[in-house]
SELO-908603 format. One record per atom (N, C-alpha, C): residue in one letter; atom name; residue number from 1; z, y, x. Coordinates in nm, 2 decimals. Last residue first. Layout:
BEGIN
[site A CA NUM [Z Y X]],
...
//
This chain:
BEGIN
[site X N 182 [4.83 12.60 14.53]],
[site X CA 182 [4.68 12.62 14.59]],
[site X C 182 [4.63 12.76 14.60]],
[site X N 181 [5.10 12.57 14.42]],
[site X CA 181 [5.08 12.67 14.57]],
[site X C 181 [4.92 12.68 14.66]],
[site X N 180 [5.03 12.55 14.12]],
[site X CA 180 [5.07 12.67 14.19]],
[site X C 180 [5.10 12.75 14.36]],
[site X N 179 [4.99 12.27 14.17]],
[site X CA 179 [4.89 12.36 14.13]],
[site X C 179 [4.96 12.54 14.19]],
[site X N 178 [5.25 12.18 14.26]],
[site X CA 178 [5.10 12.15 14.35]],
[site X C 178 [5.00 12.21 14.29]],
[site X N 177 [5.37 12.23 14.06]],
[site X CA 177 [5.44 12.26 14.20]],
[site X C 177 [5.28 12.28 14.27]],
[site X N 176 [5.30 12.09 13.86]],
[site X CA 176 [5.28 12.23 13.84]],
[site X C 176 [5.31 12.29 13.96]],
[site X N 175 [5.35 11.83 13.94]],
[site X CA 175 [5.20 11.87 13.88]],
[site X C 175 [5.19 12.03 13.93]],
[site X N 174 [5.59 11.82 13.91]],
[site X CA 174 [5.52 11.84 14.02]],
[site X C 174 [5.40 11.86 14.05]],
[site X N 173 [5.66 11.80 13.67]],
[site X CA 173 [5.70 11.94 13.73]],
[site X C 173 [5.63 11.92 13.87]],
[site X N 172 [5.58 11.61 13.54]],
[site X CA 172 [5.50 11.73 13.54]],
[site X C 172 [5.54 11.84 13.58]],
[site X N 171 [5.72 11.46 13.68]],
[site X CA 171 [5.61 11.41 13.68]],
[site X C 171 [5.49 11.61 13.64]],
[site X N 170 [5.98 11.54 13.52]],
[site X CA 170 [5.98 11.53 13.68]],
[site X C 170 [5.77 11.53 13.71]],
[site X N 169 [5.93 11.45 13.31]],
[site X CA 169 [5.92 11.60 13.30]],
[site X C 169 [5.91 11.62 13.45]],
[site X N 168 [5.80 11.15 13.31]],
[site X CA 168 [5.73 11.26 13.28]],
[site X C 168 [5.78 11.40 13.30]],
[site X N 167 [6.10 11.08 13.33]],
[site X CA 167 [5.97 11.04 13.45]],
[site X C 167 [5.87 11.13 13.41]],
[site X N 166 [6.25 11.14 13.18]],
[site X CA 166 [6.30 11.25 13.31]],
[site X C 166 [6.14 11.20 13.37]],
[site X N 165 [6.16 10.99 12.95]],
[site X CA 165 [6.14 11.12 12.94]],
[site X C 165 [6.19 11.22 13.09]],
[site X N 164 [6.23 10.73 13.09]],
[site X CA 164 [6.07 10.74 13.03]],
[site X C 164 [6.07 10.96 13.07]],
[site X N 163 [6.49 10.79 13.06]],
[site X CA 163 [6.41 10.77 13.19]],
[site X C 163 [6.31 10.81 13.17]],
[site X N 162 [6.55 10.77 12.82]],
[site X CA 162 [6.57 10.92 12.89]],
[site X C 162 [6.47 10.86 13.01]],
[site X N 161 [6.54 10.51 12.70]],
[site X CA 161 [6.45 10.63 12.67]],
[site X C 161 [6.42 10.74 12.79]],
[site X N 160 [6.70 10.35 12.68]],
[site X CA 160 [6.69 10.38 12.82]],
[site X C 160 [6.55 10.48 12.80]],
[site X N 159 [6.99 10.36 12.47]],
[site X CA 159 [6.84 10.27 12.51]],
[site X C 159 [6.81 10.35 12.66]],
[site X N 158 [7.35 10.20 12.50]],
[site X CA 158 [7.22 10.30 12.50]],
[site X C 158 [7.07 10.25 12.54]],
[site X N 157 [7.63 10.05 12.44]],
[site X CA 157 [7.47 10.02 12.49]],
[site X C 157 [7.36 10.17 12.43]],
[site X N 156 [7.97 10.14 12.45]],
[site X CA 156 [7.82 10.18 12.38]],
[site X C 156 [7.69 10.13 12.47]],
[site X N 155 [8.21 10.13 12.58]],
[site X CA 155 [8.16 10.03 12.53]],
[site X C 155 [8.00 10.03 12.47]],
[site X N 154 [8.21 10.46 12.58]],
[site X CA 154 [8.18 10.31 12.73]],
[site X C 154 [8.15 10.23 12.70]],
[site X N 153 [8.28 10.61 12.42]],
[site X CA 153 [8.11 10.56 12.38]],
[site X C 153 [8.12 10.49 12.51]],
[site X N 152 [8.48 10.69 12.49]],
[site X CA 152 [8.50 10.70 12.37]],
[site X C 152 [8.36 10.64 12.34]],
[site X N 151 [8.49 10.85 12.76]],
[site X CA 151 [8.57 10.73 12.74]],
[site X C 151 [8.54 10.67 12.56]],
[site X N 150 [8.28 11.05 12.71]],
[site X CA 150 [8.28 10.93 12.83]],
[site X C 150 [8.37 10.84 12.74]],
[site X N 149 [8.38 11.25 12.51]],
[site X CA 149 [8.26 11.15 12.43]],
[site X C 149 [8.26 11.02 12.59]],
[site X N 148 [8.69 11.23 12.37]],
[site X CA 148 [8.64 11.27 12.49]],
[site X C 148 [8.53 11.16 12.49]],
[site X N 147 [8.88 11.18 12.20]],
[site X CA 147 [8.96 11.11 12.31]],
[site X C 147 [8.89 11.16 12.43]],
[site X N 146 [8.77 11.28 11.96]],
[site X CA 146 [8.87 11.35 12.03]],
[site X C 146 [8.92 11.33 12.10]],
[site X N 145 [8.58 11.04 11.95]],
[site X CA 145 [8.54 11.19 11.98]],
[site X C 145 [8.65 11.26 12.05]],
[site X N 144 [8.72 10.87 11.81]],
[site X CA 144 [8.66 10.85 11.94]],
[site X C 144 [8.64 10.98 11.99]],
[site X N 143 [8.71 11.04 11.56]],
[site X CA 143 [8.87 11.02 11.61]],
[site X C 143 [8.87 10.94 11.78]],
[site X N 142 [8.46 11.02 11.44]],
[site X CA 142 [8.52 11.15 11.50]],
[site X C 142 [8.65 11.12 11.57]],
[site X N 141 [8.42 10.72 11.46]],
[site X CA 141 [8.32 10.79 11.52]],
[site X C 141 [8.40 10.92 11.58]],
[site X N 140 [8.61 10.68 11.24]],
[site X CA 140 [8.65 10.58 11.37]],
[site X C 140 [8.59 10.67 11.51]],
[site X N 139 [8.49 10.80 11.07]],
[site X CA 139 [8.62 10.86 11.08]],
[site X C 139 [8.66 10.80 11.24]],
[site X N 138 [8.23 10.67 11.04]],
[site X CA 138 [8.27 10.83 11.06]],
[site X C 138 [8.34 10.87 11.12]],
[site X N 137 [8.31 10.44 10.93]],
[site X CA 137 [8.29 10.44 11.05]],
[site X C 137 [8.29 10.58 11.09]],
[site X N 136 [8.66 10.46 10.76]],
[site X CA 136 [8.50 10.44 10.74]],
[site X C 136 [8.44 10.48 10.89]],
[site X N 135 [8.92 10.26 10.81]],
[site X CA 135 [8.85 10.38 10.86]],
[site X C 135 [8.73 10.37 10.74]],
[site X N 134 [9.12 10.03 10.79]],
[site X CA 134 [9.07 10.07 10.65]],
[site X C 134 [8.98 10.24 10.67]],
[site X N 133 [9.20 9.93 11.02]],
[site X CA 133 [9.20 10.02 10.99]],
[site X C 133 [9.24 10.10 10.84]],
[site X N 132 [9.02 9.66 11.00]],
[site X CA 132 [9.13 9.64 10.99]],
[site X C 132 [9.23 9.76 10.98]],
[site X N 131 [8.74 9.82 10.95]],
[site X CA 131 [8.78 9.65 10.84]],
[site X C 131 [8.92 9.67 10.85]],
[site X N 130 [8.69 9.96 11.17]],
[site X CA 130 [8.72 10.01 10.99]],
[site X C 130 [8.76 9.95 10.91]],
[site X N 129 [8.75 9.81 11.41]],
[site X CA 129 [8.85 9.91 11.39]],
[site X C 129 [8.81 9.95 11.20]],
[site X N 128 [8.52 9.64 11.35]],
[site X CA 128 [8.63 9.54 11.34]],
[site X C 128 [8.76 9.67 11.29]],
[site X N 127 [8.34 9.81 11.41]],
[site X CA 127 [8.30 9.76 11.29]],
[site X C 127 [8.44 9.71 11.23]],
[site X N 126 [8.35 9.91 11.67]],
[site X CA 126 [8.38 10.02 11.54]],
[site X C 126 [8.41 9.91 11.42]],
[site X N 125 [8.53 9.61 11.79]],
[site X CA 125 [8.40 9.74 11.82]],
[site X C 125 [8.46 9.80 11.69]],
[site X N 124 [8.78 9.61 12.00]],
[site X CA 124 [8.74 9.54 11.90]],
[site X C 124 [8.63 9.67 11.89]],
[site X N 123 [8.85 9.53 12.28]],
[site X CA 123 [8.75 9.42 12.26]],
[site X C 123 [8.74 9.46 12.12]],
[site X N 122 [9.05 9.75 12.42]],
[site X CA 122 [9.08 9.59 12.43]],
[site X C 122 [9.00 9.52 12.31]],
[site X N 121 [8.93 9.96 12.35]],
[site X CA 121 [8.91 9.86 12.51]],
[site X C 121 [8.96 9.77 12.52]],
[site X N 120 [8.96 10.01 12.08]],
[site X CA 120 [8.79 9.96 12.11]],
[site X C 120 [8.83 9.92 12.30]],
[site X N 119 [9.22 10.04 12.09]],
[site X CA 119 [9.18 9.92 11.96]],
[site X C 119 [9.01 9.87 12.07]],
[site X N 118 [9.21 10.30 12.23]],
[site X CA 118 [9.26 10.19 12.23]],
[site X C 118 [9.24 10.03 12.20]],
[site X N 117 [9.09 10.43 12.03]],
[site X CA 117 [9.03 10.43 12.21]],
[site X C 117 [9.09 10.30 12.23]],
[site X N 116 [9.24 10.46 11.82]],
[site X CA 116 [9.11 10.41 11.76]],
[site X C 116 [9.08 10.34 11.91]],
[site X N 115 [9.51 10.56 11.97]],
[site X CA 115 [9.50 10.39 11.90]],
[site X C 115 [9.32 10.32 11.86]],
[site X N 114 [9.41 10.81 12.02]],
[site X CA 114 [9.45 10.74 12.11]],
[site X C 114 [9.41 10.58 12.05]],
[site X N 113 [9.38 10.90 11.75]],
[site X CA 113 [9.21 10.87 11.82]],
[site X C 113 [9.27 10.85 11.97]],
[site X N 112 [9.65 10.91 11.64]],
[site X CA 112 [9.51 10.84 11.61]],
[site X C 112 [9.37 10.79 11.69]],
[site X N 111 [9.72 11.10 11.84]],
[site X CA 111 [9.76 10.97 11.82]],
[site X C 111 [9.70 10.89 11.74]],
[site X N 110 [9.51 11.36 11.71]],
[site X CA 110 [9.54 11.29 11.86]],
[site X C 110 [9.59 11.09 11.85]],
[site X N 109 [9.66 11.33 11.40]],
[site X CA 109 [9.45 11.31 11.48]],
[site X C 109 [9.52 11.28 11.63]],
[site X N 108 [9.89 11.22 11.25]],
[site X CA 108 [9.86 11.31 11.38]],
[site X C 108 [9.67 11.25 11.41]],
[site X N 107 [9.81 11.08 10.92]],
[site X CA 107 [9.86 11.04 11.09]],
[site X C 107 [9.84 11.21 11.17]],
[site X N 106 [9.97 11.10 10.61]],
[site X CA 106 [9.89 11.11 10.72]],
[site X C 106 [9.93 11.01 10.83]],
[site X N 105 [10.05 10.77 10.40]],
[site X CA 105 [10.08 10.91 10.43]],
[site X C 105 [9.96 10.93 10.50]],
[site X N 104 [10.05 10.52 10.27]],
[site X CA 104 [10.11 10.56 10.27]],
[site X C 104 [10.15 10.73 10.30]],
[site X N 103 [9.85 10.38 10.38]],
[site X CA 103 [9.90 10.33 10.24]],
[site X C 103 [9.97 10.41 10.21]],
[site X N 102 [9.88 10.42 10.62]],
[site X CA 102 [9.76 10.48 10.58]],
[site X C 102 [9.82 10.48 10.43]],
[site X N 101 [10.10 10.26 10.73]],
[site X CA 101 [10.09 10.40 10.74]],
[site X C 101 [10.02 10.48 10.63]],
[site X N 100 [10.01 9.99 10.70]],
[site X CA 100 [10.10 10.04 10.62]],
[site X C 100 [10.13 10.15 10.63]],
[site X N 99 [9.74 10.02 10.90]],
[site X CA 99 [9.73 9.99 10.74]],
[site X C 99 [9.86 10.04 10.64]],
[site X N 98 [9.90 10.08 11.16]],
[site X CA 98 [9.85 10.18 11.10]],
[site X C 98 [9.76 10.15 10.95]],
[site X N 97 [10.05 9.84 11.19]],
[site X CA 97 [10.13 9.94 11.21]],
[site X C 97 [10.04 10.08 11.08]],
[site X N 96 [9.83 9.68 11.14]],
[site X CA 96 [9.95 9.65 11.06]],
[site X C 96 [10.02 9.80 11.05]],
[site X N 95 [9.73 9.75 11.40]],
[site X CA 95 [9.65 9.73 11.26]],
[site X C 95 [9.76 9.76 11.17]],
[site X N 94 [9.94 9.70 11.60]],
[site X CA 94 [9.86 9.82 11.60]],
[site X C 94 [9.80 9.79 11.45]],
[site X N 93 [9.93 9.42 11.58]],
[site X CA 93 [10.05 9.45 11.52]],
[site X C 93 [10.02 9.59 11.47]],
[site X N 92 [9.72 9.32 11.65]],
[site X CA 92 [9.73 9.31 11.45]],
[site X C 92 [9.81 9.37 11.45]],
[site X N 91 [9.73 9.36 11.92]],
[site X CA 91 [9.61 9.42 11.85]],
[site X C 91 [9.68 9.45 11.68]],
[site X N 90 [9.99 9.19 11.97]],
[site X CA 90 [9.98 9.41 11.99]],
[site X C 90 [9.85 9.44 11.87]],
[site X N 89 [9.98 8.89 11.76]],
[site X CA 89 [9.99 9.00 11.86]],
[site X C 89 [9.91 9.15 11.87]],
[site X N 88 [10.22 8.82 11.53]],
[site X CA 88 [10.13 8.91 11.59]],
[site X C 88 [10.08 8.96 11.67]],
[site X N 87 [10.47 8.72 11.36]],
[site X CA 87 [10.41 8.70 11.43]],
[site X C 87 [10.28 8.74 11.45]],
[site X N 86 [10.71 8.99 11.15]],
[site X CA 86 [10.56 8.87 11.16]],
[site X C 86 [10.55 8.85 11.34]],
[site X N 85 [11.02 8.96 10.97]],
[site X CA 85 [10.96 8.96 11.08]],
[site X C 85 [10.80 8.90 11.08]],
[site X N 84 [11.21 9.21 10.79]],
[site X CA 84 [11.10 9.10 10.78]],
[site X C 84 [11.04 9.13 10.91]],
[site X N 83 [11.52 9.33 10.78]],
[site X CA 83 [11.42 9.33 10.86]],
[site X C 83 [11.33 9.19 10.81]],
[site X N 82 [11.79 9.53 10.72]],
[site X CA 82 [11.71 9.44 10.68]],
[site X C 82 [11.56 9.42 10.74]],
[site X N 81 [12.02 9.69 10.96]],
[site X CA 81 [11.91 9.66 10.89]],
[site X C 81 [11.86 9.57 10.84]],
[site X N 80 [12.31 9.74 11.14]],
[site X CA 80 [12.23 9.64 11.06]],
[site X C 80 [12.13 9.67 11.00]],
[site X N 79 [12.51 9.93 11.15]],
[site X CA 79 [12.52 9.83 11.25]],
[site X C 79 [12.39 9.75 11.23]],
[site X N 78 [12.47 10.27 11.05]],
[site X CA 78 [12.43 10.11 11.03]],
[site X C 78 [12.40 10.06 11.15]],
[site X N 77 [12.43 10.56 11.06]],
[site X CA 77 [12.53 10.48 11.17]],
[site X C 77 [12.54 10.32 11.12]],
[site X N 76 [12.34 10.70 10.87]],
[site X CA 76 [12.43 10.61 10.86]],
[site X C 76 [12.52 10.59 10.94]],
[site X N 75 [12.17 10.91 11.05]],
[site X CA 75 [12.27 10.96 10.92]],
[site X C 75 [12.37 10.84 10.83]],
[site X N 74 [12.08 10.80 11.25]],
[site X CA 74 [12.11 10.91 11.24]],
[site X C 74 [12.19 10.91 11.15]],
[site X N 73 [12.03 10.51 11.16]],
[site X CA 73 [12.11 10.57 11.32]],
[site X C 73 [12.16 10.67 11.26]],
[site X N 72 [11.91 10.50 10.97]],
[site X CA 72 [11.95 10.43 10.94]],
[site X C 72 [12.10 10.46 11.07]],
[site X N 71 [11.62 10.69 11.00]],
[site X CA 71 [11.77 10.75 10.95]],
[site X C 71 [11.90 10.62 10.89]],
[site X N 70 [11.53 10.49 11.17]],
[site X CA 70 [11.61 10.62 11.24]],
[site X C 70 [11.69 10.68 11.12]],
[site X N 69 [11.45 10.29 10.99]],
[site X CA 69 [11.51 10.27 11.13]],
[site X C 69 [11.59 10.44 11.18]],
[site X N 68 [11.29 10.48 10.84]],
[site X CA 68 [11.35 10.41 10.76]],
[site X C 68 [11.51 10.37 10.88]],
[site X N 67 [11.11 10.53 11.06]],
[site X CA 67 [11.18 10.61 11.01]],
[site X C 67 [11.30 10.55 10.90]],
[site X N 66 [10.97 10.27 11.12]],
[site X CA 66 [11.01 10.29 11.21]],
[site X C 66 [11.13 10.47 11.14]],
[site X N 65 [10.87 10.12 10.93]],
[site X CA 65 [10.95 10.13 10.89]],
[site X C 65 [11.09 10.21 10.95]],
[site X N 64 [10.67 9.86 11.14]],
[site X CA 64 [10.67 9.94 10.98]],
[site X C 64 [10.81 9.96 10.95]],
[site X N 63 [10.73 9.77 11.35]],
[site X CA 63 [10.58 9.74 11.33]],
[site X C 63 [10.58 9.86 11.22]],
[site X N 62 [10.95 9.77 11.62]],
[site X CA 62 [10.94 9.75 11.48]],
[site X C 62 [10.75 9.78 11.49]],
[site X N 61 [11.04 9.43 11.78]],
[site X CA 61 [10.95 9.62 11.79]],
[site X C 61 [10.94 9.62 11.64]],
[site X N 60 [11.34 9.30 11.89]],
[site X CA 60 [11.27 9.31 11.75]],
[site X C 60 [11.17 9.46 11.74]],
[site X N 59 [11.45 9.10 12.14]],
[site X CA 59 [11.42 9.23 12.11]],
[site X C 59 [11.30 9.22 11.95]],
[site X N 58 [11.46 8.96 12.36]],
[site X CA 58 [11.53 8.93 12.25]],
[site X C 58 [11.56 9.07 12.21]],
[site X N 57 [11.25 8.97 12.52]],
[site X CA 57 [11.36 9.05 12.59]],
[site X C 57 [11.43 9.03 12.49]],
[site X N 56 [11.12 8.74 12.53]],
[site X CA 56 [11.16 8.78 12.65]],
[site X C 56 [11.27 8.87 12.59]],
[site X N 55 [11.04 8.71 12.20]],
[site X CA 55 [11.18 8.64 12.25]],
[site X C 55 [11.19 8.66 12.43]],
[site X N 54 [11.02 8.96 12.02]],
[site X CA 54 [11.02 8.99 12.13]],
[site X C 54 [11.08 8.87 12.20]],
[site X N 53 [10.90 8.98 11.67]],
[site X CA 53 [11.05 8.96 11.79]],
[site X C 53 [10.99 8.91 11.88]],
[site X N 52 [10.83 9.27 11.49]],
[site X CA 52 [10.74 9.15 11.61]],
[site X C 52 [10.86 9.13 11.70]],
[site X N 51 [10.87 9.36 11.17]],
[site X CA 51 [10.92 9.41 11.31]],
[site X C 51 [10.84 9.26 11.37]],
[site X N 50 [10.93 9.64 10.89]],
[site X CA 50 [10.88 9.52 10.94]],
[site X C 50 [10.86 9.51 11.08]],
[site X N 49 [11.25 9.67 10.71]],
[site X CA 49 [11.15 9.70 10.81]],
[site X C 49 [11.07 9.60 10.85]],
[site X N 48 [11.25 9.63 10.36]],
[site X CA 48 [11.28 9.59 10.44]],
[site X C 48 [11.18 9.67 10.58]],
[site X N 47 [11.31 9.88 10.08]],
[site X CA 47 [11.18 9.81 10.17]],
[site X C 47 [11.25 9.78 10.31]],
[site X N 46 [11.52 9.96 9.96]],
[site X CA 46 [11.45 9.88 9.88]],
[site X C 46 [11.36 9.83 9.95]],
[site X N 45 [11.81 10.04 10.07]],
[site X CA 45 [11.72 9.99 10.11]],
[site X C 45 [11.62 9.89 10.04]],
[site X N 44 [11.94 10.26 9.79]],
[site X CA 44 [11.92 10.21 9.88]],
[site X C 44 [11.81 10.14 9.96]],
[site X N 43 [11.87 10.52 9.64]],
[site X CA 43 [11.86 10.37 9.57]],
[site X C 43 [11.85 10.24 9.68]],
[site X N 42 [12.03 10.66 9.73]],
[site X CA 42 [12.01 10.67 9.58]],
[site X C 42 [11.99 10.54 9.56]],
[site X N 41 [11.98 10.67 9.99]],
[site X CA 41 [12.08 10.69 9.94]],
[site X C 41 [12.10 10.69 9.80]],
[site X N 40 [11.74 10.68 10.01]],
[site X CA 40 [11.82 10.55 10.06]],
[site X C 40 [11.96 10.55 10.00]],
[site X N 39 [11.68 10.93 9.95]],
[site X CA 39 [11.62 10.83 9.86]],
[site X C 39 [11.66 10.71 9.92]],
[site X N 38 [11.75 11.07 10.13]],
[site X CA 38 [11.84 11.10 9.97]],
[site X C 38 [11.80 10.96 9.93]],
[site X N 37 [11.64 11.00 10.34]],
[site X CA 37 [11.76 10.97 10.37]],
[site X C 37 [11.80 10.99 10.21]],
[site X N 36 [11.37 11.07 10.24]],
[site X CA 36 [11.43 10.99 10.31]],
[site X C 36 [11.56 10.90 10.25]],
[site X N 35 [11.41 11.37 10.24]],
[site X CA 35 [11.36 11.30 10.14]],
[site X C 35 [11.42 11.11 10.12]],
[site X N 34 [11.46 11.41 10.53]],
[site X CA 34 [11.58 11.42 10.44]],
[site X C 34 [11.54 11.39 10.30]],
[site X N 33 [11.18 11.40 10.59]],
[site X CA 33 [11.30 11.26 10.68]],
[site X C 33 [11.45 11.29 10.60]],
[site X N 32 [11.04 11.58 10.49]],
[site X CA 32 [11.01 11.44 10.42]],
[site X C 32 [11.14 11.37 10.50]],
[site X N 31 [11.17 11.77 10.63]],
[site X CA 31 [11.19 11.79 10.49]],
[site X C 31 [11.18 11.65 10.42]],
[site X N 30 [11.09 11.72 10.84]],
[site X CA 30 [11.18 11.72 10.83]],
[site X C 30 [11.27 11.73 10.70]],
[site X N 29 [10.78 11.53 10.87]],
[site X CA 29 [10.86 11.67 10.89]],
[site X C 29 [10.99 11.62 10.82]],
[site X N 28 [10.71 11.23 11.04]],
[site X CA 28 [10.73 11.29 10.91]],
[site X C 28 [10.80 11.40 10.96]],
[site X N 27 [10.41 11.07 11.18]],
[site X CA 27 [10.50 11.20 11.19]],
[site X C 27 [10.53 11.19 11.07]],
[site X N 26 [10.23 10.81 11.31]],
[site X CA 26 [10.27 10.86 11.24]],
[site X C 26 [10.42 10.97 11.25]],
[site X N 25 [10.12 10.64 11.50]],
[site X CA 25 [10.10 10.79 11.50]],
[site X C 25 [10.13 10.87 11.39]],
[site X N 24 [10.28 10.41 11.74]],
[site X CA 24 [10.29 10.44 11.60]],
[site X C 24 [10.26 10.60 11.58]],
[site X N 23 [10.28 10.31 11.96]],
[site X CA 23 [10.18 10.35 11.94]],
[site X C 23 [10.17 10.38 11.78]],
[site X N 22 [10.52 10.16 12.04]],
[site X CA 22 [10.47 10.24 12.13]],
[site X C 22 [10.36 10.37 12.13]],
[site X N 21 [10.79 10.13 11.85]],
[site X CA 21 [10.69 10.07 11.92]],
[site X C 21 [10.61 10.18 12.03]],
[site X N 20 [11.15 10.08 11.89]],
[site X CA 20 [11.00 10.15 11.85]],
[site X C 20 [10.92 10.11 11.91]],
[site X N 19 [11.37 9.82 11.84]],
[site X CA 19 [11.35 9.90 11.93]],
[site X C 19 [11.17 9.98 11.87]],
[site X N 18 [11.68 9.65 11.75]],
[site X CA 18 [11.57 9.72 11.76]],
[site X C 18 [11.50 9.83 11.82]],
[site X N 17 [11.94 9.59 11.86]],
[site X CA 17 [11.81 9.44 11.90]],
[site X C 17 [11.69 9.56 11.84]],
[site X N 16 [12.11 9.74 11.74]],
[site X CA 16 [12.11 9.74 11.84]],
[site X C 16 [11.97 9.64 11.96]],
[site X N 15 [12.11 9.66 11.45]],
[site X CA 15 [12.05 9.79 11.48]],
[site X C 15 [12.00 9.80 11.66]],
[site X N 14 [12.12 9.31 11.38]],
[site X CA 14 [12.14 9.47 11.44]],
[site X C 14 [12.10 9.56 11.50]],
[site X N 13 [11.94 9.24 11.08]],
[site X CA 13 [11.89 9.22 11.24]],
[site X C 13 [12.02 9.34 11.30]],
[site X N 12 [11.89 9.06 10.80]],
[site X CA 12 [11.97 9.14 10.87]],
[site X C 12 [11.98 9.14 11.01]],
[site X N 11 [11.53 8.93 10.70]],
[site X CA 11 [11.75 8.93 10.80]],
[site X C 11 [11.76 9.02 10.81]],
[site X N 10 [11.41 8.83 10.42]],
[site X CA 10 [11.46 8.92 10.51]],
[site X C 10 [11.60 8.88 10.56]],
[site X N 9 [11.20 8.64 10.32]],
[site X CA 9 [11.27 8.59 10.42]],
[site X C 9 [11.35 8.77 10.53]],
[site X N 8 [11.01 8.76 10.11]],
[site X CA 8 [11.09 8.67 10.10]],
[site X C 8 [11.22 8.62 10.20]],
[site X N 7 [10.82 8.89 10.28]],
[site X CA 7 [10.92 8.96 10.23]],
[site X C 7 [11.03 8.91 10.11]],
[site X N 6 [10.63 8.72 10.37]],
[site X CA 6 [10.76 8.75 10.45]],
[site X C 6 [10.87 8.83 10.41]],
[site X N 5 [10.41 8.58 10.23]],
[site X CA 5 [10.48 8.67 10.18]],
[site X C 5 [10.66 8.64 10.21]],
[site X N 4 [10.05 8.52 10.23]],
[site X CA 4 [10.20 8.56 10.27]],
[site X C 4 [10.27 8.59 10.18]],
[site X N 3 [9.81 8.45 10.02]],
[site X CA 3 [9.87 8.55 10.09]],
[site X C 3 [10.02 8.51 10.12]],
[site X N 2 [9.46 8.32 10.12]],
[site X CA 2 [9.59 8.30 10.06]],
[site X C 2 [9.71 8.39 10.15]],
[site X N 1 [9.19 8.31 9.88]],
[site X CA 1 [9.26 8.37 9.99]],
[site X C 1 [9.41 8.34 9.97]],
//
């Protein structure tokens, strides 16, 4: 296998060309976002952000790092960041976003089982969401769940059993109709 490695080639991007993404479900409290900001401050920017440039809008979404990015605003006021860029599209970038998350911390359940819903209608099934995820299918299974079992099993083939079984209970409910009014 052969591995990348973008974090060779960081720019300095301004602050002003970056922008968040859309689907990032990751939270830090406030305690961890001044953890943060000490620990940039100590030992500065040891991990570049990682970001998908945008050449319509000449724009950089960040992918990873998206807090890193805000106390870069908030409590710097940096013109600039260090930034590694990939080429990606939405699907890998979504993956990416939530592999370097996972590596890393929680997620919010809701905003999780938005992205899991997500990931499965634009084409990828459970199997693809745990590979690139790092879910086990359980997790993929309960975090579909919370989106609401309709939208969350659409893509699901079902067998056609029930029929079989409404044809018989129907079937013997009329049995019993026609015996009881003799």
């Amino acid at each position: 296998m052969k591995i990348d490695f973008p974090v060779l080639d960081v720019k300095m991007i301004p602050i002003k060309k970056m922008r968040a993404n859309n689907y990032n479900p990751n939270k830090v409290a406030t305690p961890e976002m001044k953890l943060l900001k000490h620990s940039i401050e100590e030992d500065g920017y040891t991990q570049p952000l990682v970001a998908y440039y945008d050449k319509e809008n000449d724009e950089y979404e960040i992918v990873d790092g998206f807090h890193r990015y805000t106390v870069a605003i908030k409590y710097f006021k940096l013109d600039e960041v260090p930034v590694v860029v990939i080429d990606k599209d939405i699907k890998d970038r979504m993956a990416s976003t939530i592999r370097h998350n996972r590596a890393r911390g929680t997620h919010q359940i809701n905003n999780m089982s938005e992205i899991v819903v997500d990931l499965s209608s634009q084409g990828w099934d459970d199997i693809a969401i745990c590979k690139h995820l790092g879910m086990e299918l359980d997790e993929v299974i309960r975090l579909k769940q919370v989106s609401g079992l309709k939208e969350a099993f659409s893509n699901h083939e079902f067998s056609k059993s029930w029929i079989e079984f409404k044809e018989k209970i129907d079937g013997e409910t009329n049995r019993s109709t026609k015996e009881s009014t003799r």
